[in-house]
C-alpha positions in Angstrom: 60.9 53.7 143.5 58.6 51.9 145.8 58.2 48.0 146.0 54.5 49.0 145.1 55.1 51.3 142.0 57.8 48.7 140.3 54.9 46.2 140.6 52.8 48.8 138.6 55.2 49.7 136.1 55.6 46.2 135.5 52.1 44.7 134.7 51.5 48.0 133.0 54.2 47.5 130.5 53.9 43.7 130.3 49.6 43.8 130.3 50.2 46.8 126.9 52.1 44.7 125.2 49.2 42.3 125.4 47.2 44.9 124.1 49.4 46.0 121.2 49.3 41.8 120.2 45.6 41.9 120.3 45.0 45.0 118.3 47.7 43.7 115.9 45.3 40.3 115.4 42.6 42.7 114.9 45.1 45.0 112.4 44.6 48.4 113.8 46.6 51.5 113.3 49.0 53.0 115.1 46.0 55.3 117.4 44.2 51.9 118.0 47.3 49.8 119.1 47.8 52.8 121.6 44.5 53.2 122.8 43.9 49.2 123.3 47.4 49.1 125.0 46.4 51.8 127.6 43.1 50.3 128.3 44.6 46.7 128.9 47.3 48.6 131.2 45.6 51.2 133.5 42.2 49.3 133.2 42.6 47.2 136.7 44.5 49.6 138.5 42.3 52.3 137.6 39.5 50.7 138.9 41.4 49.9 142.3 42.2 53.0 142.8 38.3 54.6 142.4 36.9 51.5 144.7 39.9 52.1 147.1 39.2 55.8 147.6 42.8 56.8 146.7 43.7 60.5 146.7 44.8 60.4 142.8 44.4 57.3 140.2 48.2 56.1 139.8 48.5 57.3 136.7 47.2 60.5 136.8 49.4 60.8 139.6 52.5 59.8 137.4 51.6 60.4 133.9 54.9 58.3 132.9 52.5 55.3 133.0 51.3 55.8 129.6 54.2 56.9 128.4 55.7 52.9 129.2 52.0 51.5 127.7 52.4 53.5 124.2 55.8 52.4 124.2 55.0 49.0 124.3 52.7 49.6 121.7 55.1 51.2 119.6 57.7 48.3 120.2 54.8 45.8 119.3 53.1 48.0 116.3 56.9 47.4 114.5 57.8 43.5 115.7 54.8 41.6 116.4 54.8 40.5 112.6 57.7 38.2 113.9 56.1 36.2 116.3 55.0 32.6 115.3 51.8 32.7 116.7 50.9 36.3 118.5 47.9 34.4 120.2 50.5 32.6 122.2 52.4 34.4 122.8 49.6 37.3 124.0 48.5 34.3 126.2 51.6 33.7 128.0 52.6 37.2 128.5 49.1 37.9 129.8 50.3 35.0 132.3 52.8 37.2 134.0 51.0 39.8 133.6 48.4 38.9 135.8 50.5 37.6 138.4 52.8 40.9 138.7 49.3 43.2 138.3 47.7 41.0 141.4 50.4 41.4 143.8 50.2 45.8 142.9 47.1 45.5 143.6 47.4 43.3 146.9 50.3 45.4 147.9 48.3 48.6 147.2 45.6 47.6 149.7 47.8 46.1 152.6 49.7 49.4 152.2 45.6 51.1 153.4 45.0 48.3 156.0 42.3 47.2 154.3 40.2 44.1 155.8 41.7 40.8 154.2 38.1 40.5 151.9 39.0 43.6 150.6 42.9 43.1 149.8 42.2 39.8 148.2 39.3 41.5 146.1 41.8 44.3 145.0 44.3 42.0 144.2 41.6 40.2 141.3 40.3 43.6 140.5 43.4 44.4 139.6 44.9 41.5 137.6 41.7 40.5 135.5 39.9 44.0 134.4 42.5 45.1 131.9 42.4 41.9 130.2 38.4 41.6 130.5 38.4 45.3 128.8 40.9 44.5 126.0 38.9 41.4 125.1 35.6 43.0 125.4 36.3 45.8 123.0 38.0 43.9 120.6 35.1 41.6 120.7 37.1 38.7 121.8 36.0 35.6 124.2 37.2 37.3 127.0 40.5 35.1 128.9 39.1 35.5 132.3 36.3 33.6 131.1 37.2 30.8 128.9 35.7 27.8 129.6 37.1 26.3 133.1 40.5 27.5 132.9 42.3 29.2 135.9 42.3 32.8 135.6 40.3 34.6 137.9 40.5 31.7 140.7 44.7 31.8 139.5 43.9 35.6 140.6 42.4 35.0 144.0 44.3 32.0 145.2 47.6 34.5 144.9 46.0 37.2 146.6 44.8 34.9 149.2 48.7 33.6 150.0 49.6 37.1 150.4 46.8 38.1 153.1 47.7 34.7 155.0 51.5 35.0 155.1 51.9 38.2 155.5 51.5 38.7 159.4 54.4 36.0 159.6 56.5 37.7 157.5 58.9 40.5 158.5 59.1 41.6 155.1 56.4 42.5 153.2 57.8 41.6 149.9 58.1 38.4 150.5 54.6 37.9 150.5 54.0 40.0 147.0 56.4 37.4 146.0 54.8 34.7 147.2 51.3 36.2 145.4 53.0 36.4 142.1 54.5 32.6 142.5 51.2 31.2 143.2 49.1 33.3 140.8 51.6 32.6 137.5 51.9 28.9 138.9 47.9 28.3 138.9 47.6 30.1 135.5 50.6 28.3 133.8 49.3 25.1 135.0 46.2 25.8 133.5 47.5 26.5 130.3 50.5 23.7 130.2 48.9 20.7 131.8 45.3 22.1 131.2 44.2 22.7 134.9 40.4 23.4 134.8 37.8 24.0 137.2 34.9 21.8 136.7 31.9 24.1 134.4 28.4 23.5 134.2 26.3 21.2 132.2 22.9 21.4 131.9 20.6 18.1 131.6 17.4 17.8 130.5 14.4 18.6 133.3 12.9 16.0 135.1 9.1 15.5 134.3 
């Protein structure tokens, strides 16, 4: 297996068992926790792969994609009853989630030479539109944009490291590593020490 496609298996597996948390807050059946986990997992990468031109969407390509995303669901439709606090928890593992699902996508578009706009771009595509489509058709606040925190900046500041180091690194994988790091550092600072970007505040017009 490819650098690339462990990346993809990864944030697939670790984004749908975000998915299965939030459908479990929202108490759906067993078709819902599926469907909400495969939407939360494919949702970034699918879009990639349609802006990206790719020959076939990853997981039509590999159908075993899926497969991983309804078993998390399963696995969180029987336990999540035993987590503390499954907002958390969905919180924290959307954390890594992100950071893994930014570098596949950073890593899918070095792999095309794309320009470094573009990589960066794929990179946030990837690791925010899963979670923004989980949120949205739960009819949640959506985590990318909660008020100031790091998410989508978290997002492109890890994509970023990646198109900078990488022509100063003989291995690639250093610099999906270094993507990940920075991505999961921003977003776990945000949500530990409360890192925020400042956010607008409107004042009265001026006569």
């Amino acid at each position: 297996m490819s650098v690339i496609g462990f990346l993809d298996y990864a944030s697939v597996f670790i984004f749908a068992l975000t998915g299965g948390l939030a459908a479990s807050r929202q108490q759906l059946d067993i078709v819902g926790f599926a469907f909400i986990a495969c939407l939360t997992a494919v949702g970034g990468g699918t879009l990639r792969d349609l802006l990206l031109n790719r020959e076939t969407i990853f997981w039509i390509a590999q159908p075993t994609y899926i497969g991983v995303a309804c078993t998390a669901a399963l696995v969180v439709f029987f336990t999540a009853h035993l987590f503390e606090s499954r907002l958390k928890t969905l919180i924290w593992l959307d954390s890594f989630a992100l950071a893994v699902a930014v570098s596949a996508g950073t890593g899918v578009a070095l792999a095309l030479d794309q320009p470094a706009l573009v990589v960066v771009l794929m990179g946030t595509i990837t690791g925010c539109m899963g979670g923004l489509l989980r949120d949205v058709v739960l009819d949640d606040v959506p985590v990318v944009l909660r008020q100031g925190e790091l998410y989508v900046t978290a997002a492109f500041a890890g994509a970023t490291m990646a198109v900078l180091t990488r022509p100063f690194l003989a291995e690639p994988l250093i610099a999906l590593a270094l993507c990940s790091g920075v991505t999961w550092a921003l977003r776990a600072g945000s949500l530990a020490f409360g890192w925020r970007l400042p956010v607008y505040k409107s004042r009265p017009p001026r006569q």
